[in-house]
ROSE-4610 file (N, C-alpha, C; in Angstrom, 1 decimal, always signed):
// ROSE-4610
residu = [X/X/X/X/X/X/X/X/X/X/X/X/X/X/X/X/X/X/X/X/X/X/X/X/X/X/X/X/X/X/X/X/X/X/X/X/X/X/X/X/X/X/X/X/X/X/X/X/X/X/X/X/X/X/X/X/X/X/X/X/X/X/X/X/X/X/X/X/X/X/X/X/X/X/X/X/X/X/X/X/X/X/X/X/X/X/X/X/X/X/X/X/X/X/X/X/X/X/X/X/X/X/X/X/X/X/X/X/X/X/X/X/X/X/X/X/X/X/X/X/X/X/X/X/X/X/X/X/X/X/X/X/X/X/X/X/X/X/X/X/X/X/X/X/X/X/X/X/X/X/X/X/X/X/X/X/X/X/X/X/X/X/X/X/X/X/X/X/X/X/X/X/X/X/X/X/X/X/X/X/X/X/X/X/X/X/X/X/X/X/X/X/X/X/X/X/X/X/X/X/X/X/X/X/X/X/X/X/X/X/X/X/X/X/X/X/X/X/X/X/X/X/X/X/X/X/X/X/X/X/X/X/X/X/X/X/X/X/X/X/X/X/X/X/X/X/X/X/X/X/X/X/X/X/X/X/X/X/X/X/X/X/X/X/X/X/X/X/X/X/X/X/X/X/X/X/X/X/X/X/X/X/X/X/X/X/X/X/X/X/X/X/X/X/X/X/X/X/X/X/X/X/X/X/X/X/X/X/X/X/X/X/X/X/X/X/X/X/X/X/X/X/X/X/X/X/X/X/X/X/X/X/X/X/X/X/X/X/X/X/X/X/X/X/X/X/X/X/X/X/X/X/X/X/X/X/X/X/X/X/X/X/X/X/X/X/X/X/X/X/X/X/X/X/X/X/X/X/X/X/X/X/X/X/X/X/X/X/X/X/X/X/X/X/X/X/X/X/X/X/X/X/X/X/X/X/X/X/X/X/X/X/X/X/X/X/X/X/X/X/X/X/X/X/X/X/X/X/X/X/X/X/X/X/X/X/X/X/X/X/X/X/X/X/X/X/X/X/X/X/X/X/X/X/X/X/X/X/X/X/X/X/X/X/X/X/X/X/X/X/X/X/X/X/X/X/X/X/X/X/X/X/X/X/X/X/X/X/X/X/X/X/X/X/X/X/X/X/X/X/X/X/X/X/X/X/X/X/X/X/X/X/X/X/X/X/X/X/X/X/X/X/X/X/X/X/X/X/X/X/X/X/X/X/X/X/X/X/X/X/X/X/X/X/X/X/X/X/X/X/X/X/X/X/X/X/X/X/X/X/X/X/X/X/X/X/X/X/X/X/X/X/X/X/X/X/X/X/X/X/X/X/X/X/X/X/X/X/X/X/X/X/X/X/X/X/X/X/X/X/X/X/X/X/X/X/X/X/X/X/X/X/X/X/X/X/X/X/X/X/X/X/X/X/X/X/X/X/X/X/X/X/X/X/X/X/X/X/X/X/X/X/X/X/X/X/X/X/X/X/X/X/X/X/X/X/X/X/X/X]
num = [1/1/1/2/2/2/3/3/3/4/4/4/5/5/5/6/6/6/7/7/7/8/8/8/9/9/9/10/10/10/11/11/11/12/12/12/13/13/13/14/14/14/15/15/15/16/16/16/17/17/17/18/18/18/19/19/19/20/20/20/21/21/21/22/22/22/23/23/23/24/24/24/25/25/25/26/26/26/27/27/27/28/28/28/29/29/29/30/30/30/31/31/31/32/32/32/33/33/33/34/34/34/35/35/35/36/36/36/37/37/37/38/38/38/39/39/39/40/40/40/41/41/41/42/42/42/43/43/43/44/44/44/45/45/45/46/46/46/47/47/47/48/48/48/49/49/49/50/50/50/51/51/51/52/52/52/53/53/53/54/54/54/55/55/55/56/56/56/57/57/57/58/58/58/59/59/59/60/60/60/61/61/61/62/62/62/63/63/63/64/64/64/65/65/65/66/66/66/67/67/67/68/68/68/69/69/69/70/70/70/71/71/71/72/72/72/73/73/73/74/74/74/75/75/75/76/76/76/77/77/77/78/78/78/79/79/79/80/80/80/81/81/81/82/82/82/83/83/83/84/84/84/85/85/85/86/86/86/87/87/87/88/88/88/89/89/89/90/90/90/91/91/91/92/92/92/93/93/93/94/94/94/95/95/95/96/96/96/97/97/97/98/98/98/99/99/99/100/100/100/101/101/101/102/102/102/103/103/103/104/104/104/105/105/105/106/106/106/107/107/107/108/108/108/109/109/109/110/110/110/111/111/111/112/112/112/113/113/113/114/114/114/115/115/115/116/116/116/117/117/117/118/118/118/119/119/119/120/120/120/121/121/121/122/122/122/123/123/123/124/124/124/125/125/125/126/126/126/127/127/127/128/128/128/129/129/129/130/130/130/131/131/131/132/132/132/133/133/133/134/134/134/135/135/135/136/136/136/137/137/137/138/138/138/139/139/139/140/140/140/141/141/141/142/142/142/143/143/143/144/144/144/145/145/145/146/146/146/147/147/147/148/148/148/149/149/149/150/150/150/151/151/151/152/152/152/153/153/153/154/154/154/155/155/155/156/156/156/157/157/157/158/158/158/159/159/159/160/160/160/161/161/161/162/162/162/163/163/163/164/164/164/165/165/165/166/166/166/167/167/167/168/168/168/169/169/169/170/170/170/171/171/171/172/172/172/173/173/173/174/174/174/175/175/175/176/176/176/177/177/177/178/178/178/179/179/179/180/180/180/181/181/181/182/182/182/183/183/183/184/184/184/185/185/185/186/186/186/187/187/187/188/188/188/189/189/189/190/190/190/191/191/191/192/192/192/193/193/193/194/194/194/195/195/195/196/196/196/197/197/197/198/198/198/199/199/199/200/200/200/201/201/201/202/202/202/203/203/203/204/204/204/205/205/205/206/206/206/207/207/207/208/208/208/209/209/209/210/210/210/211/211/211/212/212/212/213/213/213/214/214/214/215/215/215/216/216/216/217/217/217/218/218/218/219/219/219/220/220/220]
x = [+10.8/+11.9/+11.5/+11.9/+11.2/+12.4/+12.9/+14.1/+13.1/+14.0/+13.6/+14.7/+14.3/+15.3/+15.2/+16.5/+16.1/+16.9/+16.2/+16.8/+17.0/+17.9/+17.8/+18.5/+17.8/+18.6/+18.0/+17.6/+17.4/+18.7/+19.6/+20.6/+21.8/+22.9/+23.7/+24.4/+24.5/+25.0/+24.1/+23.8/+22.7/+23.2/+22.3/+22.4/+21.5/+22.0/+21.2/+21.3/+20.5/+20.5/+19.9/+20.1/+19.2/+19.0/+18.4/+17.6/+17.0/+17.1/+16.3/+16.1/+14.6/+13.6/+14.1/+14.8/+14.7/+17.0/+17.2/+18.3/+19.7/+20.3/+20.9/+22.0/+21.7/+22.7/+23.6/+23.7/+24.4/+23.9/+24.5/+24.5/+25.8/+25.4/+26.8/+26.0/+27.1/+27.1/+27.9/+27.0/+27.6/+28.5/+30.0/+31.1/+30.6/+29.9/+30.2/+28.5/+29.1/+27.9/+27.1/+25.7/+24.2/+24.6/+25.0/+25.2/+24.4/+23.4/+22.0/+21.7/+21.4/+20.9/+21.7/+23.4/+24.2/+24.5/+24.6/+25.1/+23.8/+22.7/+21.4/+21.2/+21.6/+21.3/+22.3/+23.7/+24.7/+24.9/+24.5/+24.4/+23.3/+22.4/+21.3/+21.8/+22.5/+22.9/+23.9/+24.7/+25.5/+25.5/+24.2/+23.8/+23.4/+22.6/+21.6/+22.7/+23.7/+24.9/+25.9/+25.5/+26.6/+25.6/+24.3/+23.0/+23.4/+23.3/+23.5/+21.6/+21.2/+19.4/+19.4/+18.3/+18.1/+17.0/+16.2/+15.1/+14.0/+13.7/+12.7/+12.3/+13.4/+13.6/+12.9/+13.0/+12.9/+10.8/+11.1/+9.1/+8.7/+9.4/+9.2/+10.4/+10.0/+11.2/+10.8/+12.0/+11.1/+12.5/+11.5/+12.5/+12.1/+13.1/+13.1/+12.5/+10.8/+10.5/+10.7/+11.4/+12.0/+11.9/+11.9/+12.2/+14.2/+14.1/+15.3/+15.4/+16.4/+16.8/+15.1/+14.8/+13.3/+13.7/+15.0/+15.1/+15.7/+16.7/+16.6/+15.8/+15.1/+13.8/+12.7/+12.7/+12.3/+12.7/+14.4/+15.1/+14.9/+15.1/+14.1/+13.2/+12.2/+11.0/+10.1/+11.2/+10.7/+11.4/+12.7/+13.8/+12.7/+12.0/+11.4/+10.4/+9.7/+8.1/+8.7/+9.4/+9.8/+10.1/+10.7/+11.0/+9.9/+8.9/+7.9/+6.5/+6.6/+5.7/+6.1/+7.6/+8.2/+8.3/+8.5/+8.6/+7.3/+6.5/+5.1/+4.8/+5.9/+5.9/+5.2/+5.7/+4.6/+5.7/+4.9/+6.1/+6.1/+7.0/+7.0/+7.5/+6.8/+7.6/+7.5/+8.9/+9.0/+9.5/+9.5/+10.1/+11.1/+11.9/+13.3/+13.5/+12.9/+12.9/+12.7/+11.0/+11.1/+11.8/+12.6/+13.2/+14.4/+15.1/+16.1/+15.7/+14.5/+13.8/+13.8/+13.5/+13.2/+14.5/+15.4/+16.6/+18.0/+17.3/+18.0/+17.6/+18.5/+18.1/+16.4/+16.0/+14.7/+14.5/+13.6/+13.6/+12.3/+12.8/+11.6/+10.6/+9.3/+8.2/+8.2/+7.7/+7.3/+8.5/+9.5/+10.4/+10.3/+11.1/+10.6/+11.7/+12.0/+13.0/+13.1/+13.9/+13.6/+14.6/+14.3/+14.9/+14.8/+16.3/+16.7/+17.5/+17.2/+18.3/+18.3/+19.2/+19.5/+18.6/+17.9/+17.1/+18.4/+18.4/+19.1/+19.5/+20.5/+20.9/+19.6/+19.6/+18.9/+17.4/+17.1/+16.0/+16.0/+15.0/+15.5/+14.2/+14.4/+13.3/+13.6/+12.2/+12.0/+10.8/+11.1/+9.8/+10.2/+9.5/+9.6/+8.6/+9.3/+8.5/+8.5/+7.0/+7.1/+7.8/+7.9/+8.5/+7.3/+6.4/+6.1/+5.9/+6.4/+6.6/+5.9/+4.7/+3.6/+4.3/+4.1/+4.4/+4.1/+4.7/+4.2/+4.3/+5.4/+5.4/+5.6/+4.9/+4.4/+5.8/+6.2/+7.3/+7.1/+7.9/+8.1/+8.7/+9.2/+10.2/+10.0/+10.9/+11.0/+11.8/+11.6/+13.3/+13.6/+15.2/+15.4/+14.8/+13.9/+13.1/+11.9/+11.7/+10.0/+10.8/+12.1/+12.8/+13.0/+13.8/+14.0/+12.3/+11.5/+10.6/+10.0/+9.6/+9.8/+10.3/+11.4/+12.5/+12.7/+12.1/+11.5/+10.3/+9.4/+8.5/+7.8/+9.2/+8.8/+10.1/+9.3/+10.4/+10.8/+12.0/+12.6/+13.3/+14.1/+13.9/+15.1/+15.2/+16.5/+16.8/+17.5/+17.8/+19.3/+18.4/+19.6/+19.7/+20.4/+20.7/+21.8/+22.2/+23.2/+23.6/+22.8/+22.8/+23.8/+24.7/+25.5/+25.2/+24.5/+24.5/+23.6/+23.9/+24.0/+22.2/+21.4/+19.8/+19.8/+20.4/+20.1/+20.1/+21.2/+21.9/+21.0/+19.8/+18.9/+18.6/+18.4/+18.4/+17.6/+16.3/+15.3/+15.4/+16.6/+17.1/+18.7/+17.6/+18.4/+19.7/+19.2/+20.7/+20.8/+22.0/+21.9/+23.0/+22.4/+23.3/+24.1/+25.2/+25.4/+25.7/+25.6/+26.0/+26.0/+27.1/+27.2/+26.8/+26.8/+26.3/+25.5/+24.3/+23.1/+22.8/+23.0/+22.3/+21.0/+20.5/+19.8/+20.4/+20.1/+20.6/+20.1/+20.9/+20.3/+19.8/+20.4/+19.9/+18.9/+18.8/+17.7/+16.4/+16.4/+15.6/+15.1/+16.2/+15.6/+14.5/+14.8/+13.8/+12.5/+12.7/+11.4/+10.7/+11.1/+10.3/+10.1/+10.7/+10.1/+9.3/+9.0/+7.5/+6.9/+7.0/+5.5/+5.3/+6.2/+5.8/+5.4/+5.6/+4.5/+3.2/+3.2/+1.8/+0.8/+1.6/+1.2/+0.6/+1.6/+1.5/+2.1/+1.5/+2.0/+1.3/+2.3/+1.9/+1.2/+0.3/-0.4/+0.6/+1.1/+2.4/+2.2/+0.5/+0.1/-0.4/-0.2/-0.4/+0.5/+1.5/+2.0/+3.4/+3.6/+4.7/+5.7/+7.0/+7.8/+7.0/+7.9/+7.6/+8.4/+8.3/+9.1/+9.0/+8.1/+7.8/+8.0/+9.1/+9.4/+9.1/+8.7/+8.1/+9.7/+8.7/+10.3/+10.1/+11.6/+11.6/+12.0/+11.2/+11.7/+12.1/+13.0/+13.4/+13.0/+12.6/+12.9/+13.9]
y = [-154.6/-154.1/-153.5/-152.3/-151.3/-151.1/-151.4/-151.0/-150.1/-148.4/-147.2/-146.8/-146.9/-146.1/-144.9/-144.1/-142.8/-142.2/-141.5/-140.7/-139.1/-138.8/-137.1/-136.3/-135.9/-135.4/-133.8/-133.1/-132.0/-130.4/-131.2/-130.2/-131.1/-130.0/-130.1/-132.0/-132.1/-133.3/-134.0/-135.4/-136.3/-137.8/-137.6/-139.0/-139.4/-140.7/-141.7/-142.5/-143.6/-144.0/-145.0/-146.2/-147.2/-147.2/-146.7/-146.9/-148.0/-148.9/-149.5/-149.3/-149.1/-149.0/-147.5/-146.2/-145.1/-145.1/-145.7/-145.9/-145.9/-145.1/-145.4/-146.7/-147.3/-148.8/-148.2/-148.0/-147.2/-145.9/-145.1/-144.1/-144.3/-142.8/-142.9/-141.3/-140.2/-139.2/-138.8/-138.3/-138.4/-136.9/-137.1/-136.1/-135.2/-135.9/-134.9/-134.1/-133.0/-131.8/-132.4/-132.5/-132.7/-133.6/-134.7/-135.9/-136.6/-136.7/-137.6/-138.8/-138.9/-139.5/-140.4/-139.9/-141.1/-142.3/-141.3/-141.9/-142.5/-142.5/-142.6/-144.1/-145.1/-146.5/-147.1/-146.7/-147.3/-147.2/-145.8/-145.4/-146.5/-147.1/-147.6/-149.1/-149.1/-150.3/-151.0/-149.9/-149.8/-149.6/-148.9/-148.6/-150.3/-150.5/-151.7/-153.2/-153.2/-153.9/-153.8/-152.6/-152.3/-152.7/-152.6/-153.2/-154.6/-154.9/-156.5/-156.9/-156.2/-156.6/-156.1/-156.6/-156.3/-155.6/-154.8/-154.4/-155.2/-156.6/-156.9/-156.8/-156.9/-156.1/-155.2/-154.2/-153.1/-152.7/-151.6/-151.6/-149.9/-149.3/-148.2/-147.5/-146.4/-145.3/-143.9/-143.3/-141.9/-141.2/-140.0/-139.2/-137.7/-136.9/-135.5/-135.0/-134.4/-134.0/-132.3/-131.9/-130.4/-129.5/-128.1/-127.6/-127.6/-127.9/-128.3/-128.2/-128.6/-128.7/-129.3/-128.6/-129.7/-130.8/-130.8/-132.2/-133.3/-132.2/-133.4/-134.0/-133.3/-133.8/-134.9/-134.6/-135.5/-137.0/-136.7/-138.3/-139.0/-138.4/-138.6/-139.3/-138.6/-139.5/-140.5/-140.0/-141.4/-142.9/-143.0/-143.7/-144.3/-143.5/-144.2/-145.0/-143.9/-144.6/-146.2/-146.2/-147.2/-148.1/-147.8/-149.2/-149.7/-148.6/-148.6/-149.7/-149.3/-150.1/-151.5/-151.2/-152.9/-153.9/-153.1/-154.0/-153.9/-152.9/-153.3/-152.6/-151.5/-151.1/-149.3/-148.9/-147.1/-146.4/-144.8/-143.8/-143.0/-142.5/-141.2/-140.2/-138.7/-137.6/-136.4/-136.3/-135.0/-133.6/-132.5/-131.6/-131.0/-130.5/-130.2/-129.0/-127.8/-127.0/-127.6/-128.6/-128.4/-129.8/-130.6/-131.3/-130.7/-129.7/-128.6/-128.1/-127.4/-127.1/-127.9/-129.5/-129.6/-130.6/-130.4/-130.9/-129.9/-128.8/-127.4/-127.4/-126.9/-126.7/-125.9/-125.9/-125.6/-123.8/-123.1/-122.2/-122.3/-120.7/-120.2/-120.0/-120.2/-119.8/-118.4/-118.1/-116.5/-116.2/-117.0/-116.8/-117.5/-117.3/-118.0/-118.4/-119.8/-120.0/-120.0/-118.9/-119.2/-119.9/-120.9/-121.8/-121.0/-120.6/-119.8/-120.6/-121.2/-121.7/-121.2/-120.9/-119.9/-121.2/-120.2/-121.2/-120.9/-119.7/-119.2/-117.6/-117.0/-116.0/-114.4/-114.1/-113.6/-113.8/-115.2/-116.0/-117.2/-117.3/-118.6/-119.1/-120.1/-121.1/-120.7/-120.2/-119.9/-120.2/-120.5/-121.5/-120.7/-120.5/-119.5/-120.2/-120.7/-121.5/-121.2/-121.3/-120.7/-122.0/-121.6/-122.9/-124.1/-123.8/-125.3/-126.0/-125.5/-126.4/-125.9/-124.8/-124.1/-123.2/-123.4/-122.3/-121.5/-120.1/-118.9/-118.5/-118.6/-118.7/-120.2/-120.3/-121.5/-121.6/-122.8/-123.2/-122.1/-121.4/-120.4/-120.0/-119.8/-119.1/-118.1/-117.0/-115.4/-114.8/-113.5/-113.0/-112.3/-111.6/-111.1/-109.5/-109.0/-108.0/-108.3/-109.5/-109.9/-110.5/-111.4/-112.0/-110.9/-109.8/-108.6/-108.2/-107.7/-107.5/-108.5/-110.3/-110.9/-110.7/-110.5/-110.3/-109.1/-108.3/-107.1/-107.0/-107.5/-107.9/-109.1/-110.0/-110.8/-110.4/-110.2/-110.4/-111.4/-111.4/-112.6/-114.0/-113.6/-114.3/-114.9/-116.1/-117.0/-117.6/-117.4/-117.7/-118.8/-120.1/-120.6/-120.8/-120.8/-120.2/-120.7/-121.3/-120.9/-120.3/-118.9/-117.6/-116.4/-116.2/-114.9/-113.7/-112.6/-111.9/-110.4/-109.3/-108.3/-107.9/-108.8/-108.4/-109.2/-110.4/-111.1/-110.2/-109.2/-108.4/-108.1/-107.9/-106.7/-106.9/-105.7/-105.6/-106.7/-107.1/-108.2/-109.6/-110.0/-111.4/-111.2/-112.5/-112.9/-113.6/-114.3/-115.4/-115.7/-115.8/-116.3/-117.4/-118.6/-119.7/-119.9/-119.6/-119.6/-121.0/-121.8/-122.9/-123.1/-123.0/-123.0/-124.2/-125.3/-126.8/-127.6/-126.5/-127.7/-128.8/-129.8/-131.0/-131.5/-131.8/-133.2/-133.9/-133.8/-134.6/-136.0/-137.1/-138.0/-138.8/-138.9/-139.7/-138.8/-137.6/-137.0/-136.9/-137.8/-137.8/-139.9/-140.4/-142.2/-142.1/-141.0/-141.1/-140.5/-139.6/-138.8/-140.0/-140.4/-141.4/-142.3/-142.6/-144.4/-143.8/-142.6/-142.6/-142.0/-141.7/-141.8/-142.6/-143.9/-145.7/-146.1/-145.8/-146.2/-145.5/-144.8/-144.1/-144.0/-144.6/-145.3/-143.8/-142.8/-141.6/-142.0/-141.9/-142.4/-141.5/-141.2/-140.6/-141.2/-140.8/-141.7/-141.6/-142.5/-143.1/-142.3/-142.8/-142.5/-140.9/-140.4/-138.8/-137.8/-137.9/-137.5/-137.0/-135.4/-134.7/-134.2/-133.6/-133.2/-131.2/-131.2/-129.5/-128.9/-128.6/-127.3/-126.0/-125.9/-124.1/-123.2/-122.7/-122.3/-121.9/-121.6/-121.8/-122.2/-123.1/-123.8/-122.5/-122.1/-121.5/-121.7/-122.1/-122.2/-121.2/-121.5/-120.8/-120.8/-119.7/-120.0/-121.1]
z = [+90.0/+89.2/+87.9/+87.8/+86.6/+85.5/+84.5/+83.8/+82.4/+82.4/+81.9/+81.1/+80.0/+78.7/+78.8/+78.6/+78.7/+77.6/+77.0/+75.5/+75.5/+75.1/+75.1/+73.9/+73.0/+72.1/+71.9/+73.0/+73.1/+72.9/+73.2/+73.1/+72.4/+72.2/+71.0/+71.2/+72.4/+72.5/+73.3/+72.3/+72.5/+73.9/+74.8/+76.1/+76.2/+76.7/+76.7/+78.5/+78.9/+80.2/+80.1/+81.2/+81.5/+83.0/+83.7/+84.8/+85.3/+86.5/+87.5/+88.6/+88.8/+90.0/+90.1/+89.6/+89.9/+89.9/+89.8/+89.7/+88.4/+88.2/+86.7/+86.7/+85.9/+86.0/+84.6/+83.6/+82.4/+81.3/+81.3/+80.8/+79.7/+78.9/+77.6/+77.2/+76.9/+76.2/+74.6/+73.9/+72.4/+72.9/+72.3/+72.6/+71.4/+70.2/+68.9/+69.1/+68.5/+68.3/+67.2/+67.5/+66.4/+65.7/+66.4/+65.8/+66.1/+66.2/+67.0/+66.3/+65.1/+63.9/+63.8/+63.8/+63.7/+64.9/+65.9/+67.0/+68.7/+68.1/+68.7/+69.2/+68.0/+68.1/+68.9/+68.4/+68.8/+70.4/+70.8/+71.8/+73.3/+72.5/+73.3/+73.0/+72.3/+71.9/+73.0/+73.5/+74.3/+75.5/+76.0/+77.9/+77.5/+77.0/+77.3/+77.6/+76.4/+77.0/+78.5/+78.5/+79.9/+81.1/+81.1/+82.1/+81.8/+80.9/+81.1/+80.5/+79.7/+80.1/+78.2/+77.2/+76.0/+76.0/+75.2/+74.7/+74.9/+75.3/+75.8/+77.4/+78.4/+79.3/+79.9/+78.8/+79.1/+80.1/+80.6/+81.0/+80.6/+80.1/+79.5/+78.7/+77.8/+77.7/+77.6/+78.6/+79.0/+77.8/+77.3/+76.2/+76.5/+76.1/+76.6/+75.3/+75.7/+74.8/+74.3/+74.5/+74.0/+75.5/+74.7/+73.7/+72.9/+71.9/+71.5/+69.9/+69.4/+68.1/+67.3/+66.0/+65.9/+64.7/+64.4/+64.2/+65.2/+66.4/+67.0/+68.2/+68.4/+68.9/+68.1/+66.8/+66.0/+66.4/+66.1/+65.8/+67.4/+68.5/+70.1/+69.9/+69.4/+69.5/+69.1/+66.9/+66.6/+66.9/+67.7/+68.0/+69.1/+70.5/+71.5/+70.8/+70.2/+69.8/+68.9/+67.8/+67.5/+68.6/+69.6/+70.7/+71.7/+71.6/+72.7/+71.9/+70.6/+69.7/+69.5/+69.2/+69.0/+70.4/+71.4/+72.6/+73.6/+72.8/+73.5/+74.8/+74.9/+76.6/+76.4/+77.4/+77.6/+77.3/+76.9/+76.3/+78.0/+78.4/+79.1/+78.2/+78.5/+77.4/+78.8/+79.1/+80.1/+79.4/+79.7/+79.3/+79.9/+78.7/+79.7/+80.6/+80.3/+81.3/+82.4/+82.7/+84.0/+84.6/+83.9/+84.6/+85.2/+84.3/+85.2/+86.4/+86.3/+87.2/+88.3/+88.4/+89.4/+90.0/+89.2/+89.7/+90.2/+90.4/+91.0/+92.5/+93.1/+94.9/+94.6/+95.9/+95.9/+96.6/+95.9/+96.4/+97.4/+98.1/+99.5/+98.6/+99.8/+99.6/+99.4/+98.2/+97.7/+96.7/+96.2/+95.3/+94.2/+93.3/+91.7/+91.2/+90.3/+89.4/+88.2/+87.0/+86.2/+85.3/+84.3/+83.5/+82.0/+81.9/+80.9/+79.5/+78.1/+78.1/+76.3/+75.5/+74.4/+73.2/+72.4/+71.4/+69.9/+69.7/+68.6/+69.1/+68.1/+68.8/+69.1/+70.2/+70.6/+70.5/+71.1/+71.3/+72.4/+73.2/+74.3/+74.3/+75.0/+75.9/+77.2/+77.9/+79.2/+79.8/+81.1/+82.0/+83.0/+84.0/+85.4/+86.3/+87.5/+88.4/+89.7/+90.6/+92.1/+92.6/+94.3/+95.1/+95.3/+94.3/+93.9/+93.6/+92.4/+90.6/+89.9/+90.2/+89.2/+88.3/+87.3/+85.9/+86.3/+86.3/+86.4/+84.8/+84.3/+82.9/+82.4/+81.1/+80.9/+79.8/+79.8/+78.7/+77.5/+76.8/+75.9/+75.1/+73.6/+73.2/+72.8/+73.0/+73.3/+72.6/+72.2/+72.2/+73.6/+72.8/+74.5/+74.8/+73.9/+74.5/+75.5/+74.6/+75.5/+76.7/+76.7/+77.9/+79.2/+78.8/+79.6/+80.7/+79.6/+80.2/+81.3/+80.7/+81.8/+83.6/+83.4/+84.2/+85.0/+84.5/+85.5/+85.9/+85.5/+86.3/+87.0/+87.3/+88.4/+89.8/+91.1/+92.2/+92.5/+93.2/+94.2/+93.3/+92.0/+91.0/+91.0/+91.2/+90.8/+89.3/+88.9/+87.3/+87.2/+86.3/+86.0/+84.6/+83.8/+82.3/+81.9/+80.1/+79.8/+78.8/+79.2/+78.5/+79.1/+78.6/+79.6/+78.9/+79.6/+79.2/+80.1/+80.0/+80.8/+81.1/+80.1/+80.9/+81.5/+82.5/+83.4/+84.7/+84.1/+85.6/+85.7/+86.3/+87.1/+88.5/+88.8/+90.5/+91.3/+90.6/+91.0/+91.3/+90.5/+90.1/+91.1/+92.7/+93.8/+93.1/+92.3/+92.3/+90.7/+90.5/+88.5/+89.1/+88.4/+88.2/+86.7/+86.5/+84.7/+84.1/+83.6/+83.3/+81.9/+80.9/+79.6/+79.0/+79.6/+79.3/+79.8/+80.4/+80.5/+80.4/+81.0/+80.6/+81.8/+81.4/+82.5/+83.5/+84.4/+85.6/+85.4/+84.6/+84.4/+85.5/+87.0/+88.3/+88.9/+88.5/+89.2/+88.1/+86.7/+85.7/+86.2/+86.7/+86.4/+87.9/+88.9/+90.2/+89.7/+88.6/+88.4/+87.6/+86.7/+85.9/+86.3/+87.1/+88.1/+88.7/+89.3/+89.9/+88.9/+87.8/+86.8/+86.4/+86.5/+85.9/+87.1/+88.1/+89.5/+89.1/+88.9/+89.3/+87.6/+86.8/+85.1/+84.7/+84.7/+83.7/+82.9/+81.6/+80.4/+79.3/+77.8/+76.6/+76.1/+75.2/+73.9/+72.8/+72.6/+72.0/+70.5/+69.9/+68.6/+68.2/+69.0/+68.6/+69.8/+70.6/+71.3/+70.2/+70.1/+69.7/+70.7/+69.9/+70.7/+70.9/+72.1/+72.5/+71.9/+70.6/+69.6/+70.8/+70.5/+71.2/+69.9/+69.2/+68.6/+67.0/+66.6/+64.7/+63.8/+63.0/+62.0/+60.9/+60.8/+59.6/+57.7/+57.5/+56.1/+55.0/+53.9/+52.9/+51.4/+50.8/+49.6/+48.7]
């Protein structure tokens, strides 16, 4: 029996999960936008009561390590690492592109999927993958010139995105999935991580960061 915290505060609204043996036993979604910080503890506070099991329990916590907000990816990771250190257990850190990725129908051999998802206005995180999970493009952020170009020069190209907008239209690109609210498939995230706690893929807790991708910008 494997019980797996699962954290996400990659996009605007932050989730959470408790998984056994590959299975979700409680979940909880924050309703409010970039509220992570507040609503992070209460939240874990709360799967872990609805399991019926506490923080010692636990045998890992897997957290979505970006690309996302870079603070809230921050409050992600230092939330796990604090429970992973206190209760003595392993970090998992997956990335979200390709967990979209690999919780989407699967494409044919010789076709490509790409994971589109808006960073800031006219800027994304994009990953582009053959049918069989290899990067063709390696996690990224772009704007939408360098994006465009992308996109014409790969064929047979499925896109799922929740970016709307008229450079997706091109003749090359089989299928566009639009979905304005991305999230994680959280039961198709507790099967992934129970076989990397089978198979004891695990973070180095003490120097493992989130995937910004992106450069922080600072101001005067």
């Amino acid at each position: 029996m494997s019980y797996i915290l699962h954290i996400d505060t990659s996009a605007e609204n932050s989730g959470v999960a408790i998984s056994q043996s590959g299975t979700i036993r409680a979940s909880a979604l924050n309703d409010q936008v970039r509220n992570h910080a507040t609503a992070i503890n209460t939240m874990i506070d709360s799967v872990l009561t609805d399991a019926g099991i506490t923080v010692s329990d636990l045998n890992a916590v897997a957290v979505c390590s970006g690309p996302g907000s870079y603070t809230g990816l921050r409050i992600a990771l230092a939330t796990a690492k604090g429970i992973c250190y206190a209760a003595g257990i392993p970090l998992l850190m997956h990335d979200r592109l390709k967990l979209i990725y690999l919780s989407q129908p699967s494409v044919q051999e010789g076709e490509r999927r790409a994971i589109i998802l808006v960073a800031r206005e006219h800027e994304y995180f994009v990953a582009v993958y053959d049918s069989e999970g290899t990067a063709i493009t390696a996690p990224t952020h772009m704007t939408g010139t360098e994006l465009e170009d992308i996109l014409n020069r790969v064929d047979n190209l499925h896109i799922t995105t929740n970016a709307l907008s008229e450079t997706f239209y091109k003749p090359k690109v089989s299928f566009l999935s639009f979905d304005q609210n991305i999230t994680i498939d959280f039961h198709f995230w507790a099967e992934f991580a129970y076989g990397e706690v089978c198979k004891k893929i695990f973070s180095d807790i003490a120097h493992v960061t989130p995937l910004y991708l992106k450069q922080v910008y600072t101001h005067k």
